[in-house]
SEKEMAR-672673 format. One record per residue (C-alpha): residue in three letters; x negated, y, z. Coordinates in nm, 4 decimals, decimal comma, always signed. Layout:
BEGIN
aa Ala xx X yy Y zz Z
...
END
This chain:
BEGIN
aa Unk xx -1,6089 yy +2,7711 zz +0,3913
aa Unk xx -1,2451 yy +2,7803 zz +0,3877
aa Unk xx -1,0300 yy +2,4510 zz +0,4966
aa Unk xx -0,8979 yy +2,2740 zz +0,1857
aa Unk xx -0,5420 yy +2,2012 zz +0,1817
aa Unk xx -0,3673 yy +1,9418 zz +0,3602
aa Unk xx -0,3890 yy +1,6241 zz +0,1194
aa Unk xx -0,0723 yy +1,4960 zz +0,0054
aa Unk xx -0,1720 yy +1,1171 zz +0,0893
aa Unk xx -0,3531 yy +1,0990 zz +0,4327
aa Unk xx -0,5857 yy +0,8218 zz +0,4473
aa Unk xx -0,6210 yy +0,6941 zz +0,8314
aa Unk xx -0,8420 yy +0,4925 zz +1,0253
aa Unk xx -0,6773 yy +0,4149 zz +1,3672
aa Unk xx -0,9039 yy +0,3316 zz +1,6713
aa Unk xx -0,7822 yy +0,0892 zz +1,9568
aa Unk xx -0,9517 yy +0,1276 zz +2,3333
aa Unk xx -0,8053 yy -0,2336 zz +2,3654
aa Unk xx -0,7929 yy -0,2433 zz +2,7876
aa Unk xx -0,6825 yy +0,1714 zz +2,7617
aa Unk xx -0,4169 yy +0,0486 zz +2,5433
aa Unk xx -0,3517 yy -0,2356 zz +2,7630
aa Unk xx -0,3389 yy -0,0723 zz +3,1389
aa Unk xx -0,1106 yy +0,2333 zz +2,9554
aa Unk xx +0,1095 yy -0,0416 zz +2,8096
aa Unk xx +0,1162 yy -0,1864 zz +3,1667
aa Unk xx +0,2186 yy +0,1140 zz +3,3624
aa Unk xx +0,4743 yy +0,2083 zz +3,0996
aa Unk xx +0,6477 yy -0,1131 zz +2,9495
aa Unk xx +0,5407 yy -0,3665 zz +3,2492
aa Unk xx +0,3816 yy -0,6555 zz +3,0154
aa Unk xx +0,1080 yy -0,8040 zz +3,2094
aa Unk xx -0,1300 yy -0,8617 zz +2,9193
aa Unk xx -0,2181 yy -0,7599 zz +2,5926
aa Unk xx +0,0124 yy -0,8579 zz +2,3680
aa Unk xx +0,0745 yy -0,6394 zz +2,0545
aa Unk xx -0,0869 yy -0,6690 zz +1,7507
aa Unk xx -0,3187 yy -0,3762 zz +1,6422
aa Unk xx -0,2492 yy -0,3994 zz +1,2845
aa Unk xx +0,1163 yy -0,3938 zz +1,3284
aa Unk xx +0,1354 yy -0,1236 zz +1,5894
aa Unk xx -0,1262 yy +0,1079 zz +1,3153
aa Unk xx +0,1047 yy +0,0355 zz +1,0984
aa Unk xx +0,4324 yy +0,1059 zz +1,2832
aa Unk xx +0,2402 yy +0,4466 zz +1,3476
aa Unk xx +0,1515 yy +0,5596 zz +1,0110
aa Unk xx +0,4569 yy +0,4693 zz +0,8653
aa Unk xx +0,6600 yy +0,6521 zz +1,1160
aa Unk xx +0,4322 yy +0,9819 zz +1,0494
aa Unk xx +0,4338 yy +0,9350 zz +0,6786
aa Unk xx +0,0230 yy +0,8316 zz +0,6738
aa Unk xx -0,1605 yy +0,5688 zz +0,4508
aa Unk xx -0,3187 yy +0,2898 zz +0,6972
aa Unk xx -0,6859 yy +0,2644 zz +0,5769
aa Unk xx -0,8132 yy +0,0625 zz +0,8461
aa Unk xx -0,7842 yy -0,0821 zz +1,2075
aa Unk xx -1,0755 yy -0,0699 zz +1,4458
aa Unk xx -1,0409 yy -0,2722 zz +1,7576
aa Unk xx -1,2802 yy -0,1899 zz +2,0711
aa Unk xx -1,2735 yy -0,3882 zz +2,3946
aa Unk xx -1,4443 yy -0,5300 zz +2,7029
aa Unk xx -1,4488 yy -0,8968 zz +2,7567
aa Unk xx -1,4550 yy -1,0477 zz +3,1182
aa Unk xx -1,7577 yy -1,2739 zz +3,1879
aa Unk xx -1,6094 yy -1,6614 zz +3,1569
aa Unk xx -1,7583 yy -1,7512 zz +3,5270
aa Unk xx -1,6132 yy -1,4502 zz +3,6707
aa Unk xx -1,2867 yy -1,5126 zz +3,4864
aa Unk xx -1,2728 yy -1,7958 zz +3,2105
aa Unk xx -0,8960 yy -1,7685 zz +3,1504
aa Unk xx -0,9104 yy -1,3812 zz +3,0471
aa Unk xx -1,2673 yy -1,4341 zz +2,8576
aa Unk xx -1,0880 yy -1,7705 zz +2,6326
aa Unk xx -0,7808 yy -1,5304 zz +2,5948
aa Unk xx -1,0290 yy -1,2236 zz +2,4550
aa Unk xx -1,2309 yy -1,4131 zz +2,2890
aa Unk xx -0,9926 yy -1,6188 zz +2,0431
aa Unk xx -0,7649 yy -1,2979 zz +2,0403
aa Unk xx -1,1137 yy -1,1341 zz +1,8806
aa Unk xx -1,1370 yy -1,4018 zz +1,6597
aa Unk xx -0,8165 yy -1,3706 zz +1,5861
aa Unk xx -0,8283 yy -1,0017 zz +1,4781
aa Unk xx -1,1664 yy -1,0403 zz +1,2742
aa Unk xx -1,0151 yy -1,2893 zz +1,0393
aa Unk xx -0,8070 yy -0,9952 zz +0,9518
aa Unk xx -0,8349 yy -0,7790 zz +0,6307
aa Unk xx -0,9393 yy -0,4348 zz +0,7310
aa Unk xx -1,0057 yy -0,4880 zz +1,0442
aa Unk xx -1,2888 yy -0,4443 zz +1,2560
aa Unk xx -1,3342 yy -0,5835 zz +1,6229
aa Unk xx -1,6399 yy -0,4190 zz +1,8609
aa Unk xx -1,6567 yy -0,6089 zz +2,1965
aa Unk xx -1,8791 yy -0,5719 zz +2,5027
aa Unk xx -1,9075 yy -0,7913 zz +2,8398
aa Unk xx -1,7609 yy -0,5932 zz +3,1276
aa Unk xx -2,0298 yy -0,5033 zz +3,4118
aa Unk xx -1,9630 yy -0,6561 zz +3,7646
aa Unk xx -2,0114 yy -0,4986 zz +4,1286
aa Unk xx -1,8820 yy -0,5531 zz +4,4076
aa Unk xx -1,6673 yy -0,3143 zz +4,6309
aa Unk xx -1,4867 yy -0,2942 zz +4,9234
aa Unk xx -1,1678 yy -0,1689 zz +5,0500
aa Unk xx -1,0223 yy -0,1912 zz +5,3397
aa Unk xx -0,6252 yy -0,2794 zz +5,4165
aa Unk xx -0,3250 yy -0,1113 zz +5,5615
aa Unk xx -0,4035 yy -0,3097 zz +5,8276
aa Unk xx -0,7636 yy -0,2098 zz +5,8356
aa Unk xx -0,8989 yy -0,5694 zz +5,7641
aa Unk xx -1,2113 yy -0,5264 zz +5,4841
aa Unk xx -1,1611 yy -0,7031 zz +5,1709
aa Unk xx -1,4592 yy -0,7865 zz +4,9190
aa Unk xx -1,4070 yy -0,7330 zz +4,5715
aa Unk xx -1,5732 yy -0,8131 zz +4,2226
aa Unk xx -1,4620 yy -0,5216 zz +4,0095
aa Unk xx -1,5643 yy -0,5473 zz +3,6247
aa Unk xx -1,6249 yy -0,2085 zz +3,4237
aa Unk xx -1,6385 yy -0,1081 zz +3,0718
aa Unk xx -1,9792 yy +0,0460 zz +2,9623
aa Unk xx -2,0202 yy +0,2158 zz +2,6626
aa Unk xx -1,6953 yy +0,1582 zz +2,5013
aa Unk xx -1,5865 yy +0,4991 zz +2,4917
aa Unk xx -1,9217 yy +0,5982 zz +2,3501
aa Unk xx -1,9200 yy +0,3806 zz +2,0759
aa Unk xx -1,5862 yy +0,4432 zz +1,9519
aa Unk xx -1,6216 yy +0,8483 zz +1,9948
aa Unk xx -1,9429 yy +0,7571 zz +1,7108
aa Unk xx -1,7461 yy +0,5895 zz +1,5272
aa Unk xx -1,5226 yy +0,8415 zz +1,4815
aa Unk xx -1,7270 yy +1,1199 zz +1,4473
aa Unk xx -1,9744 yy +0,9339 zz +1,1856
aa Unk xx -1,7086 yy +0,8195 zz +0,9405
aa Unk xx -1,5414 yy +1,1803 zz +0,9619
aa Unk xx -1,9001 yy +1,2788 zz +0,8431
aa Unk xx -1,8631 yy +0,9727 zz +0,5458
aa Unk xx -1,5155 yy +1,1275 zz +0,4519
aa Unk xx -1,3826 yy +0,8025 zz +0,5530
aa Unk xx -1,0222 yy +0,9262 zz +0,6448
aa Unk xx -0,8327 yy +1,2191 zz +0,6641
aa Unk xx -0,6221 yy +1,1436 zz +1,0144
aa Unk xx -0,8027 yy +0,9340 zz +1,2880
aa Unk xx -0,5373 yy +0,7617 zz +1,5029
aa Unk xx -0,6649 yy +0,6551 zz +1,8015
aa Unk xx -0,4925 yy +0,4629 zz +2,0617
aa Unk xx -0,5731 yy +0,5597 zz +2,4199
aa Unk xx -0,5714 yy +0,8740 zz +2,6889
aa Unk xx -0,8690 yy +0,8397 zz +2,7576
aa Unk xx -1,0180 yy +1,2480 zz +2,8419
aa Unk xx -1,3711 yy +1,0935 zz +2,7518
aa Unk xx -1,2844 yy +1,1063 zz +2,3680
aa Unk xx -1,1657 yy +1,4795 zz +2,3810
aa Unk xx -1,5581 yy +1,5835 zz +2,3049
aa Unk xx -1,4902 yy +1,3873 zz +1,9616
aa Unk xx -1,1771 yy +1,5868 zz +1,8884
aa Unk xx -1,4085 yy +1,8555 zz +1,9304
aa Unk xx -1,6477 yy +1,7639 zz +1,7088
aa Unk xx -1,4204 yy +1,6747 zz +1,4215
aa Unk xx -1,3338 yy +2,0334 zz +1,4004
aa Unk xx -1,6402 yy +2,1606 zz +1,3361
aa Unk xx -1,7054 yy +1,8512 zz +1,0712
aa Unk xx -1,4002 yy +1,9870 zz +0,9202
aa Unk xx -1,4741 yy +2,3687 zz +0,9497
aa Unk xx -1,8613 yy +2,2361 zz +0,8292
aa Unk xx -1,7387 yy +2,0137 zz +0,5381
aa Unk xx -1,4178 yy +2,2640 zz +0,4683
aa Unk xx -1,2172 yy +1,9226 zz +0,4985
aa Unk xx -0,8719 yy +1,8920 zz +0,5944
aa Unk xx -0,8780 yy +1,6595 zz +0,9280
aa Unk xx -0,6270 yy +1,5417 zz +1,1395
aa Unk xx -0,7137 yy +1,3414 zz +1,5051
aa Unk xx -0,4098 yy +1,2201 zz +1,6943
aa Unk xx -0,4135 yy +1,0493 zz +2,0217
aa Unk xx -0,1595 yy +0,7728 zz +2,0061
aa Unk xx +0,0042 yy +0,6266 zz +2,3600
aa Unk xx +0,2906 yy +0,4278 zz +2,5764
aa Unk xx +0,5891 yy +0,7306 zz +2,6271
aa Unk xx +0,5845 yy +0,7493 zz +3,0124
aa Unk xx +0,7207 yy +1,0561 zz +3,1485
aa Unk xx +0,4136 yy +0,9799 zz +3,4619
aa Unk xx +0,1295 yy +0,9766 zz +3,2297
aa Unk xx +0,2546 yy +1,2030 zz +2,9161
aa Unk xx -0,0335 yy +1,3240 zz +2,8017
aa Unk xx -0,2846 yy +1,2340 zz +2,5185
aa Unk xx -0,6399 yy +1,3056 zz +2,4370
aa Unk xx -0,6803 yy +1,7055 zz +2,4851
aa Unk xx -0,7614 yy +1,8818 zz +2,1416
aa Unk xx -0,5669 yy +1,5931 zz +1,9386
aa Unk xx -0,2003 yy +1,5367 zz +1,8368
aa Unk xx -0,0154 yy +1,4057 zz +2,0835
aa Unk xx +0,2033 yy +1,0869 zz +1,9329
aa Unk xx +0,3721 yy +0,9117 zz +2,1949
aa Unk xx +0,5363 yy +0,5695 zz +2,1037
aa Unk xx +0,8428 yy +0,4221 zz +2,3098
aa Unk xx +0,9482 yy +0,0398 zz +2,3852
aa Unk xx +1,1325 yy +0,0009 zz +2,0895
aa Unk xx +0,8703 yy +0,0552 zz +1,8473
aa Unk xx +0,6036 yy -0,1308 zz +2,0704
aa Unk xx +0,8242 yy -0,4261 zz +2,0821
aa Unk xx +0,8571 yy -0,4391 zz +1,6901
aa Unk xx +0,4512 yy -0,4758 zz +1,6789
aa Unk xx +0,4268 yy -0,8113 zz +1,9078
aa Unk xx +0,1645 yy -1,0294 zz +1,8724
aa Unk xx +0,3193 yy -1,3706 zz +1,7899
aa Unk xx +0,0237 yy -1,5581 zz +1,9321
aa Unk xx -0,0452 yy -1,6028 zz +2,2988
aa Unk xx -0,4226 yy -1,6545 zz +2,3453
aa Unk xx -0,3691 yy -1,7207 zz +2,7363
END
């Protein structure tokens, strides 16, 4: 079955990786925490590539409050925050702890707690990959460089080779000429200073 045409309005979904977002944002702009506002920065996005915001998906880890109570208040009320929102929708997970060691310049042996994200990625590459199926959107915008999610990008052309659907997935992320790449097997859509500092988050939930 033949691709249908490119629609003339292209209704997207965009899909944060909130701490992808965050450590990209880091590297490239040097803010310290997460402090844009998804809706505004979807927003900023679609209207800059002529798209019709459908709706903002928000996906994060959330640091357990005895092994860090400041960043687990802050994620927590900024969740809370987002989910009041209209079209929004917030997944959250607690991060997994181990702990690792690594030894100094000096060769002294530090012990570390180190919290992980599990199954972020995962639920966010079903996410896109079952509302592609629901003909949910024509463009999914989703925030982060993470290679993981390249498998989806994969698997939304063959939805849209299988459904003969027009479908666009774009990987959207910090303009840093050390880490310029996007998701493989989506549309690169880089986003500079300027337009990330136009999509602050007003609040400070530290």
């Amino acid at each position: 079955m033949p691709p249908h045409p490119e629609p003339a309005s292209k209704r997207t979904i965009a899909f944060f990786d909130g701490q992808n977002v965050f450590y990209s944002v880091k590297a490239s702009f040097g803010y310290t925490y997460s402090n844009f506002s998804p809706q505004a920065l979807a927003l900023a996005l679609c209207a800059r590539e002529g798209w019709d915001l459908a709706e903002t998906r928000f996906y994060t880890g959330v640091p357990d409050a005895a092994e860090s109570p400041m960043w687990n208040a802050f994620w927590n009320n900024k969740l809370a925050a987002l989910g009041r929102l209209s079209n929004m929708h917030v997944f959250s997970r607690p991060l997994r702890y181990s702990t690792q060691e690594y030894t100094c310049p000096n060769g002294d042996t530090l012990t570390l707690r180190v919290g992980r994200e599990k199954g972020v990625d995962v639920r966010i590459a079903i996410d896109i990959i079952t509302l592609a199926r629901q003909n949910a959107y024509d463009v999914a915008l989703v925030f982060s460089q993470d290679q993981d999610l390249s498998e989806a990008a994969a698997t939304i052309r063959s939805i849209a080779r299988e459904k003969g659907r027009w479908i666009k997935i774009a990987s959207a992320f910090p303009a840093n000429p050390l880490r310029p790449r996007g998701i493989n097997q989506t549309d690169w859509k880089p986003f500079d200073k300027t337009l990330y500092d136009t999509c602050l988050d007003p609040a400070d939930y530290r």
